[in-house]
C-alpha positions as CSV (number, residue, x, y, z in Angstrom):
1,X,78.0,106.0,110.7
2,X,77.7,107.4,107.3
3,X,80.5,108.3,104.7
4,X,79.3,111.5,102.8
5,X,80.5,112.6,99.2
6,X,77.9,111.2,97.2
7,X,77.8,114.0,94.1
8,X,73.9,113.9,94.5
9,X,73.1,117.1,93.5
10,X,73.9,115.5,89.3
11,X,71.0,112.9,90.5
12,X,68.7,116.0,90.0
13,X,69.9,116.5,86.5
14,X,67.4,116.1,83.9
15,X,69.0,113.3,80.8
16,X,67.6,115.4,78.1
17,X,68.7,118.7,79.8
18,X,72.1,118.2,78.3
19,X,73.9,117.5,75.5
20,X,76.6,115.2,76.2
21,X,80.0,115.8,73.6
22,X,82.5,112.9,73.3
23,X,85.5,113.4,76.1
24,X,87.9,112.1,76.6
25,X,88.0,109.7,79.3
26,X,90.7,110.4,82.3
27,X,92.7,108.0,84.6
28,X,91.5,108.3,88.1
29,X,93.5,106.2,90.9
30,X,92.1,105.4,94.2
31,X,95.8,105.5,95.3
32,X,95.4,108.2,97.5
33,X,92.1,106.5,99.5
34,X,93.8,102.9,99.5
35,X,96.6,103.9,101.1
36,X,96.0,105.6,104.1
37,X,98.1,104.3,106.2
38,X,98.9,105.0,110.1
39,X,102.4,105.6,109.5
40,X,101.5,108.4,106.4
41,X,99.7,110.7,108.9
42,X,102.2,113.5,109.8
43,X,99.6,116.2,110.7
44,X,95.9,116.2,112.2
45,X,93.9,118.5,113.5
46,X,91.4,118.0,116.7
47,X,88.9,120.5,116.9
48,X,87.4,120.9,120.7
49,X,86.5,124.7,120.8
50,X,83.7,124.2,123.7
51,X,83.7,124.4,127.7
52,X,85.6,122.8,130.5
53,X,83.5,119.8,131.0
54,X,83.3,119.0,127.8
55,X,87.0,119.2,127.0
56,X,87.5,116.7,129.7
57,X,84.8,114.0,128.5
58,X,87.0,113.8,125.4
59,X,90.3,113.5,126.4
60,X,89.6,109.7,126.1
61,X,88.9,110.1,122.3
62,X,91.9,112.4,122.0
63,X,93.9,109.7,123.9
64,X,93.1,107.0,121.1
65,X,94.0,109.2,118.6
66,X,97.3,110.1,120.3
67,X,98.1,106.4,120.9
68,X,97.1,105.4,117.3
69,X,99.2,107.9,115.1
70,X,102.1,108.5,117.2
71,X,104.6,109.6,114.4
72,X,101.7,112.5,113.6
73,X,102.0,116.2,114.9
74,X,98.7,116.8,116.7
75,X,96.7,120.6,116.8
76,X,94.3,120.7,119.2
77,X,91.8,124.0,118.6
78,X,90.2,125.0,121.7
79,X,88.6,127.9,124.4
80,X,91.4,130.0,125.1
81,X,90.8,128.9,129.1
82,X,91.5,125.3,128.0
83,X,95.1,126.5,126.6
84,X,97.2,125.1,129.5
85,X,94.8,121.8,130.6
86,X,95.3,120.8,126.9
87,X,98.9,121.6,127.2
88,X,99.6,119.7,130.4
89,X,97.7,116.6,129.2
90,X,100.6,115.9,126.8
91,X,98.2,114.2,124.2
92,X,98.6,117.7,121.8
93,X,102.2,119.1,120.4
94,X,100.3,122.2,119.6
95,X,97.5,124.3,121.2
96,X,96.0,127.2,119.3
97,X,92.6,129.2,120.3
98,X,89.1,129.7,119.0
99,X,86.8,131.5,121.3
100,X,82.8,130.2,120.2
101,X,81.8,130.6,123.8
102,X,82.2,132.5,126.6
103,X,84.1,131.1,129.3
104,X,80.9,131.1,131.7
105,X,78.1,129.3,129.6
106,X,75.4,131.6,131.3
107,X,76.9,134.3,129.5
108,X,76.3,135.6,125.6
109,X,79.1,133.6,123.1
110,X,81.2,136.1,121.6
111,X,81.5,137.0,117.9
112,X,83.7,134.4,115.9
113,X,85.6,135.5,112.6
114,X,86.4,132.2,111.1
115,X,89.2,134.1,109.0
116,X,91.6,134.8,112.5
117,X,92.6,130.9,111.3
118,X,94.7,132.4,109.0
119,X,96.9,133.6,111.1
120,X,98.1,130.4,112.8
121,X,99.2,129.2,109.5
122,X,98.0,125.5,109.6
123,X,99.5,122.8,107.3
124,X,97.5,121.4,104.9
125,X,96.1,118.3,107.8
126,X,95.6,114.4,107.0
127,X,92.8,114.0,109.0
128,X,90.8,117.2,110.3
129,X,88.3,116.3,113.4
130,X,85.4,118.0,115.1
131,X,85.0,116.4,118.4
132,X,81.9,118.2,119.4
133,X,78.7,116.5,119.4
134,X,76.8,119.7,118.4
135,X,76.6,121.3,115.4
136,X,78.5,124.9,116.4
137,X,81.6,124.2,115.9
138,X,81.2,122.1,112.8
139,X,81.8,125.1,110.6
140,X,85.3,125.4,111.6
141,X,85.7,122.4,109.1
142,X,85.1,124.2,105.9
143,X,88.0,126.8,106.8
144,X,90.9,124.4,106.9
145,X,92.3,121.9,104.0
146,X,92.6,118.6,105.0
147,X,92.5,115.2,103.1
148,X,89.6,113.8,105.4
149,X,87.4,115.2,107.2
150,X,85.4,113.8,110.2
151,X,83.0,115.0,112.6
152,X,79.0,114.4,114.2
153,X,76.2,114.7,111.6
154,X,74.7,117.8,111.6
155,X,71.4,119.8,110.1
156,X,72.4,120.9,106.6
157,X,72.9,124.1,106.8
158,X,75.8,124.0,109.4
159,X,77.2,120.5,108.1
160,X,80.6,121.1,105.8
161,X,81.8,118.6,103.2
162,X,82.6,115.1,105.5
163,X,84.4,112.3,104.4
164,X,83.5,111.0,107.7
165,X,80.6,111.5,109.7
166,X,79.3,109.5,113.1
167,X,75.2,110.0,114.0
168,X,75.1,110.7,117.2
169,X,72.1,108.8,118.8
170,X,68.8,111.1,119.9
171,X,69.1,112.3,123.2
172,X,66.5,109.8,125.6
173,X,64.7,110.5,128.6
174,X,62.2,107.5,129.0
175,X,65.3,105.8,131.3
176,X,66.2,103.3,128.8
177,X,70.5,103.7,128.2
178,X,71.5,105.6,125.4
179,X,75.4,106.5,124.3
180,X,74.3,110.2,123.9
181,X,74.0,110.1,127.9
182,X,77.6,108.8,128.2
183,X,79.6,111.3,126.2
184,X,82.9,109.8,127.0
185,X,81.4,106.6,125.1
186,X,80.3,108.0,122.3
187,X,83.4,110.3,121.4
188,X,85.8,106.8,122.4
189,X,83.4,105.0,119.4
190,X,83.6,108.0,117.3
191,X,87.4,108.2,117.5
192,X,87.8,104.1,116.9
193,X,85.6,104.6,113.6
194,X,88.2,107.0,112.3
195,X,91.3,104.9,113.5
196,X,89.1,101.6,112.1
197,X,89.7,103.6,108.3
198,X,92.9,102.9,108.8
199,X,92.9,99.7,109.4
200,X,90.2,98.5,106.4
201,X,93.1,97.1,104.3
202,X,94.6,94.9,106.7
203,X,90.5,94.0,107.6
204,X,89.6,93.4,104.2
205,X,92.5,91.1,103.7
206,X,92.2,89.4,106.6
207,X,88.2,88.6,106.0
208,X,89.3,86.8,103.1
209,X,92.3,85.0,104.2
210,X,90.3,81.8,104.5
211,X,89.0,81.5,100.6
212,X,92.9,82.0,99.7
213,X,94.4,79.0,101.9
214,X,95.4,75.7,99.9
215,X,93.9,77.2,96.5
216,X,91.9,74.2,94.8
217,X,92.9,75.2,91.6
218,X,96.2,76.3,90.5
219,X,96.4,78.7,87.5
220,X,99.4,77.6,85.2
221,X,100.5,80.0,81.8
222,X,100.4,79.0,78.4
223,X,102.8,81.5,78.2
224,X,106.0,83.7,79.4
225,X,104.0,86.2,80.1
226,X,100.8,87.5,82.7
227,X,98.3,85.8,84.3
228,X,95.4,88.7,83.7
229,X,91.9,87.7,84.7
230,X,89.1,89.3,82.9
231,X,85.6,89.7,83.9
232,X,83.3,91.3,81.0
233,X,80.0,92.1,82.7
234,X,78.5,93.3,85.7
235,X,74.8,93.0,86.8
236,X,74.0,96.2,84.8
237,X,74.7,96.7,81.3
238,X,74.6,100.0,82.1
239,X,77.8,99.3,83.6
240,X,79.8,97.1,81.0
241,X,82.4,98.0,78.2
242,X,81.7,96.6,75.0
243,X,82.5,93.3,74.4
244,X,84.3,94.4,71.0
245,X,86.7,96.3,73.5
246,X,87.5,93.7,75.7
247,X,88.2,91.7,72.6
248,X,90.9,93.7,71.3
249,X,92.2,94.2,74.4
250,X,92.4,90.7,74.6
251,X,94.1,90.5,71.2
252,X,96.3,92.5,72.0
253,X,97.7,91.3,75.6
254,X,98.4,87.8,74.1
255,X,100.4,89.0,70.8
256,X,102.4,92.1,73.2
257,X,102.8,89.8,76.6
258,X,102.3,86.6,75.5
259,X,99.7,86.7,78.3
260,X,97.5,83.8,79.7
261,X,93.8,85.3,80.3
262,X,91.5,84.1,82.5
263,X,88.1,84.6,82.0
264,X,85.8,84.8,85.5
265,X,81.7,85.3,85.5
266,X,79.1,83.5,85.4
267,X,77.1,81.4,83.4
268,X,75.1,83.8,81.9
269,X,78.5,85.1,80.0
270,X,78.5,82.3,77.9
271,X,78.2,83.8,74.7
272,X,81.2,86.3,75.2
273,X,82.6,83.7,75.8
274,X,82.1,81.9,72.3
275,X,82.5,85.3,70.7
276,X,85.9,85.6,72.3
277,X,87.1,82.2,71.3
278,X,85.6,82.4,67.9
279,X,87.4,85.7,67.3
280,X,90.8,85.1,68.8
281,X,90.7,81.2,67.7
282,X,94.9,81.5,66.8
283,X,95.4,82.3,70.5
284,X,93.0,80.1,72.2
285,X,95.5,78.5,73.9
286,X,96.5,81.0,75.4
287,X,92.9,81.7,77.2
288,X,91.4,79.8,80.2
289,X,88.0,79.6,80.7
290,X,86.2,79.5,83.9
291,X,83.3,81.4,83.0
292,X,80.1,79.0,84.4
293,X,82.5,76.5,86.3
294,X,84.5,78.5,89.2
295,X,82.5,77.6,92.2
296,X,82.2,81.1,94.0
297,X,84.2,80.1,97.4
298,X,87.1,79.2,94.7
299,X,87.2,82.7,93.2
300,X,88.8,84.4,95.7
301,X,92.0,81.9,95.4
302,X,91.9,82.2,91.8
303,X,91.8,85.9,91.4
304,X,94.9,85.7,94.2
305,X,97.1,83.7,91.8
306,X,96.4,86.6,89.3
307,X,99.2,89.5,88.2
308,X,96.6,92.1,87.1
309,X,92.7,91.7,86.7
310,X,90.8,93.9,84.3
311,X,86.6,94.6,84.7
312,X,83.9,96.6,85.5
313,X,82.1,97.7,88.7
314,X,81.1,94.3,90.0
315,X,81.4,92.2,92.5
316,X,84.8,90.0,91.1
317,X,86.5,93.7,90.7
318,X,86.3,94.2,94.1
319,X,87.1,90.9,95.3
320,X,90.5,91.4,93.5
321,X,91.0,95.1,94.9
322,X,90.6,93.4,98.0
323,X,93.4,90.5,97.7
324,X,95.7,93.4,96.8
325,X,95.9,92.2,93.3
326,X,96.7,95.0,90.5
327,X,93.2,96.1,89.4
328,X,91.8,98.0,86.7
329,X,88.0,99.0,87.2
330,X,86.4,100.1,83.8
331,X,83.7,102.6,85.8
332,X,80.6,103.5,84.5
333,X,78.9,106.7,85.0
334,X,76.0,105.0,86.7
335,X,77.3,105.0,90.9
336,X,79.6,107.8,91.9
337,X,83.2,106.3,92.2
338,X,84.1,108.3,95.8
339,X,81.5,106.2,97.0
340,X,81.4,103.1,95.5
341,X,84.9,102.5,93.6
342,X,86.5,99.5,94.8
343,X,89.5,100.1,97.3
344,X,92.8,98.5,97.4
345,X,97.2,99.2,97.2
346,X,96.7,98.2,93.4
347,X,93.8,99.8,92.1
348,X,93.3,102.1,89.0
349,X,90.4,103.3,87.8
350,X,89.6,104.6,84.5
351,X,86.3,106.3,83.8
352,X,85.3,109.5,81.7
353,X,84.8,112.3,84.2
354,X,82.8,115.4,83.8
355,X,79.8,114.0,82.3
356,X,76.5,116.0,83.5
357,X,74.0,113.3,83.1
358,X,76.6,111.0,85.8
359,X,76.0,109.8,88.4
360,X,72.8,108.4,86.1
361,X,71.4,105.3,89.0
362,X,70.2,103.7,85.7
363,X,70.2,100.0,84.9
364,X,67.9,99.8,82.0
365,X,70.8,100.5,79.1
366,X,67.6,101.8,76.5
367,X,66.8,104.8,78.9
368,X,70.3,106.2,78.5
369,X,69.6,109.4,76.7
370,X,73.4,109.8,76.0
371,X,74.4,106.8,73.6
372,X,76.3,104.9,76.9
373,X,79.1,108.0,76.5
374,X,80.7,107.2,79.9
375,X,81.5,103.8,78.6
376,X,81.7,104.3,74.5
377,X,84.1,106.8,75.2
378,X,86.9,104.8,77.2
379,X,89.1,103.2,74.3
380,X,91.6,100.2,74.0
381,X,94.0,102.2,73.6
382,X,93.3,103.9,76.9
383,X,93.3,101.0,78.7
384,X,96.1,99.6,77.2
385,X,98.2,102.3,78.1
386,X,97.3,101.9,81.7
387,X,97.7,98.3,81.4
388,X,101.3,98.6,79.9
389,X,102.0,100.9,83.2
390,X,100.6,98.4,85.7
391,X,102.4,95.3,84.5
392,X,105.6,97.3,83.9
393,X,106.0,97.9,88.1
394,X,106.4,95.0,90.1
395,X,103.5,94.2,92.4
396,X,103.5,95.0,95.8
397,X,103.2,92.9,98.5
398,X,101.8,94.9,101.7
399,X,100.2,92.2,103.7
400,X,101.0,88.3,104.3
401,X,100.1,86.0,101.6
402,X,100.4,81.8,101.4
403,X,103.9,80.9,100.1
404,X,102.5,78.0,98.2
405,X,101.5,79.0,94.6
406,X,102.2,77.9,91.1
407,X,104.6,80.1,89.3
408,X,106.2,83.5,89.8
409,X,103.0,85.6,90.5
410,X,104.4,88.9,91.2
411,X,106.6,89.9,88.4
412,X,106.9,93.1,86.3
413,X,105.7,92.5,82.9
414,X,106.2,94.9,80.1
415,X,103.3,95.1,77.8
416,X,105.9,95.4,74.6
417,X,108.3,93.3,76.0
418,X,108.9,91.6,72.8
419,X,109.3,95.2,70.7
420,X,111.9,96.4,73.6
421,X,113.7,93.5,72.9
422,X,114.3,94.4,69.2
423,X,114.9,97.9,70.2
């Protein structure tokens, strides 16, 4: 199973090919990938355009697709000859029909205009699916808008723009079992990996559910307002904001919120820590450090207890994304974020978009050719702003969480709340 959408074709851009100008950096929310949800999809479209047999070895995949969106309004494209066995199978509320073969397979296929689809006037669709195994059909994708996609891996030149794709095993013929010889199998485990998208919050929650019970260390506030845990670095520099940055963003949440900050990494972040301290010595007290001390199978707990977390693309930003916890990822230009941007109800992402040299796959920060632009350009003020949002809505609680925490975790908190008070 693969997910697609990896933006390689800027791997192939030369560094020095470009010249890079100063943008500025836009707000990107994974909003719309963290929550798909079962009960959002209203429309989807199967697409099964192929002989009799065929039809009928999928009605098992169409089935678990039925049964696990039943609010949704299902299309079923098909051979015209199909119209009323689709129909009488009640797993479709609508049956409309694309003739790629002829009805007798012996026979030529007929000519297929792709732009007849205009006619039926489809809905923009949640979730667009090619259940045929074989590439023909798989064109039919790329002339209908839907938010995800989802069909077999195909060669190139026949393979639209997938959000999802399933590899279907190689056909075998040394008598050894393989799926591919037991389509009904392979469609039913095709149709469960889309469903399983569905389900990846609820999984993802529930995988760490035992790292969050009876926390071992309670997070308290020095003051009224949030508990915002901060991790400076990730295992690439080419993937870390300034530390200035994070300073004055640090500055700034204790004398706007009165907020507590927790700092999370490892030992190696030692001296941002002493730079931090050093700098914002008035508000120490307001700053816990963990950095070097947190056992990793206590992070999880602690990054629970917090109201909003703030760091780059690393392993502790995901963690919190995860645990549902309001997150804001700092994204570098290194990785492409549709593949590798963390995923939760919570999560905003800020990085600086349209940059040709990006995605770069570079870790060595003296080979950037373009001054570290993706990051250089995100400002405090930026972030800020996004922060003053995030605190400002009252956190959402989607999934179960333990009862037994220290202080009100899950409050709005406005990033000015002492100028709105004078106001």
């Amino acid at each position: 199973m693969r997910f697609l959408r990896p933006h390689l074709a800027n791997l192939l851009c030369r560094r020095d090919a470009h010249r890079v100008q100063r943008v500025e950096p836009q707000v990107l929310s994974t909003g719309p990938r963290a929550s798909l949800r079962r009960s959002d999809i209203r429309e989807i479209l199967i697409v099964k355009s192929d002989h009799i047999g065929d039809f009928l070895l999928s009605l098992p995949a169409a089935s678990i697709i039925r049964q696990s969106f039943p609010n949704a309004r299902i299309t079923l494209l098909c051979s015209s000859w199909i119209n009323d066995l689709a129909l009488k199978s009640e797993l479709f509320d609508r049956v409309v029909c694309a003739d790629l073969f002829a009805e007798v397979a012996a026979e030529p296929s007929p000519r297929f205009d792709p732009k007849v689809l205009a006619a039926y006037g489809f809905p923009v669709f949640d979730i667009a699916i090619d259940l045929r195994i074989d590439p023909e059909s798989r064109f039919l994708l790329g002339h209908v808008s839907a938010r995800l996609k989802a069909g077999f891996e195909c060669g190139p030149a026949k393979q639209p723009l997938m959000d999802f794709a399933f590899r279907a095993p190689a056909l075998n013929f040394n008598g050894r079992p393989n799926y591919a010889r037991r389509i009904q199998l392979l469609l039913a485990a095709f149709a469960h990996g889309i469903v399983s998208l569905f389900d990846a919050e609820r999984a993802a929650h529930d995988a760490v559910r035992p790292y969050i019970r009876n926390p071992a260390r309670c997070l308290t506030r020095s003051g009224e307002g949030p508990l915002v845990g901060i991790n400076t670095r990730s295992g690439l520099p080419t993937k870390d904001w300034p530390l200035e940055n994070y300073i004055s963003m640090i500055r700034r949440l204790i004398a706007e919120s009165d907020a507590t900050i927790v700092l999370l990494g490892g030992k190696r972040q030692q001296a941002d820590v002493d730079a931090i301290v050093q700098k914002i010595a008035a508000a120490s007290k307001n700053i816990v450090n963990l950095i070097g001390t947190l056992p990793l199978s206590e992070l999880p707990a602690v990054v629970d207890q917090l109201d909003l977390y703030v760091g780059p693309d690393t392993g502790t930003t995901h963690l919190a994304a995860m645990l549902g916890r309001k997150t804001l990822c700092l994204h570098a230009g290194v990785a492409p974020l549709e593949s590798f941007g963390p995923v939760g109800p919570g999560v905003v992402v800020v990085k600086t978009i349209d940059l040709p040299c990006s995605p770069c796959s570079l870790s060595d920060l003296a080979r950037c050719a373009h001054s570290h632009q993706c990051m250089q350009s995100i400002t405090v003020e930026r972030v800020m702003a996004e922060i003053e949002k995030m605190l400002a809505v009252p956190a959402a609680e989607p999934l179960d969480r333990p009862t037994k925490m220290n202080g009100a975790l899950n409050h709005g908190f406005n990033c000015r709340r002492h100028h709105a008070e004078v106001n």
